[in-house]
N, C-alpha and C positions, 0 to 999 in steps of 0.2 A: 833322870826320867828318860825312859825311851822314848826315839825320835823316829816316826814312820815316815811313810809316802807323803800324808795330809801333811806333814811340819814342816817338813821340804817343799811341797806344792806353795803352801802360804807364807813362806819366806821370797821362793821365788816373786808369784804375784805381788806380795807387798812390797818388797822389793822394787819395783818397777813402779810400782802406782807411788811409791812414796820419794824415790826418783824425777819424775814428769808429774806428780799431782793427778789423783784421781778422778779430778774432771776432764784431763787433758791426753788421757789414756782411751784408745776403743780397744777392749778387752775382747778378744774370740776365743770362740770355743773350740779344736781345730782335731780333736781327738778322731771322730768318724767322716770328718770332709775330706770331699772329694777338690773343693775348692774351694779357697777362702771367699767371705761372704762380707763384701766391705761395704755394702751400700749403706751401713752407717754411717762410716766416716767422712766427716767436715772438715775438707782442709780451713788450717785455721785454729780450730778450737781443737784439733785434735795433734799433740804434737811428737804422740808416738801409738805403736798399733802392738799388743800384745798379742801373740799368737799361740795360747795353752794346751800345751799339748800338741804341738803341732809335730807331725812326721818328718823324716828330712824327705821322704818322698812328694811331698807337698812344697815344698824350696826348691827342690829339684827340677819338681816340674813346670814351678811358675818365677824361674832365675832372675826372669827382668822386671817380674814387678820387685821383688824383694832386694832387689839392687837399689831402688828407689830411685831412675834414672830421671831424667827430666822428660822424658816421654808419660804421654798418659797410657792407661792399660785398660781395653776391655775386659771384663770379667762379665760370667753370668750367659757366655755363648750356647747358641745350640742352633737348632737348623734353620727354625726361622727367627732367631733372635729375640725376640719380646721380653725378656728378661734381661735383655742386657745392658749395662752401663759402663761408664766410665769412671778411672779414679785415676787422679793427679799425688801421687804419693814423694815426691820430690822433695829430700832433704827430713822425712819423718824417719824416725827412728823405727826401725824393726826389730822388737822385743819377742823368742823364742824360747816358753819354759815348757821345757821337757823333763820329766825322769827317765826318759830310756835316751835322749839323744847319744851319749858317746857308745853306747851297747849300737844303735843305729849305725854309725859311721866305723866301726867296724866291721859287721855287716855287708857293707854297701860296697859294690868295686873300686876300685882303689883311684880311678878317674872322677867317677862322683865325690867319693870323701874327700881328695885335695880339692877340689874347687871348696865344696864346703868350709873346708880348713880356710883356705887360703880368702874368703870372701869373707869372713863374721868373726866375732868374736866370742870364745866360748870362755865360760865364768861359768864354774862346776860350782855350786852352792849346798853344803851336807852342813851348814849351822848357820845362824842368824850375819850377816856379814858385819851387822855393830858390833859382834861379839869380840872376843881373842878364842882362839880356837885352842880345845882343851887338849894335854897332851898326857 
């Protein structure tokens, strides 16, 4: 059978939620943000952050929270702040599925994409990862 975008998409996700268990997953939607949108997450109950679709422009631009430092991070700024919060992401997994990421990094100047490289791990996923890959 042919394997599109969607079978890839829902390998990825499933993947992850089936990894960390699905209630323990905050899933975002990261394809048209400008910023990720965490005021979901509960430290605690939440013991990884899935990020779909996410840009590396969006890692890039926000290095330290996705480093998951022990610093906490504002997110949600703007001139007078009234939307903004805080999030303690410290020791949470940071889950990134992409189908264009490695098309993205190279792309990206050559400063950007080794940090990228060099901070995460990348797990190219083109079939179910129970499977044995067909030759």
């Amino acid at each position: 059978r042919s394997r599109g975008l969607g079978d890839v998409y829902k390998r990825q996700t499933q993947y992850i939620l089936n990894v960390f268990g699905d209630t323990h997953v905050l899933e975002l939607s990261c394809g048209t943000s400008v910023t990720p949108d965490l005021r979901r997450f509960r430290r605690g109950a939440h013991r990884a952050i899935l990020f779909d679709e996410c840009p590396a422009a969006l890692v890039l631009r926000f290095r330290k929270l996705f480093q998951a430092s022990s610093a906490k991070h504002v997110l949600g700024e703007s001139a007078t702040n009234i939307a903004s919060y805080e999030v303690w992401v410290m020791a949470v997994c940071m889950c990134i599925c992409s189908n264009t990421w490695s098309q993205e990094l190279e792309e990206l100047p050559s400063r950007d994409a080794e940090w990228l490289r060099h901070n995460s791990v990348h797990v190219q996923v083109e079939s179910p990862l129970w499977e044995q890959p067909q030759t």
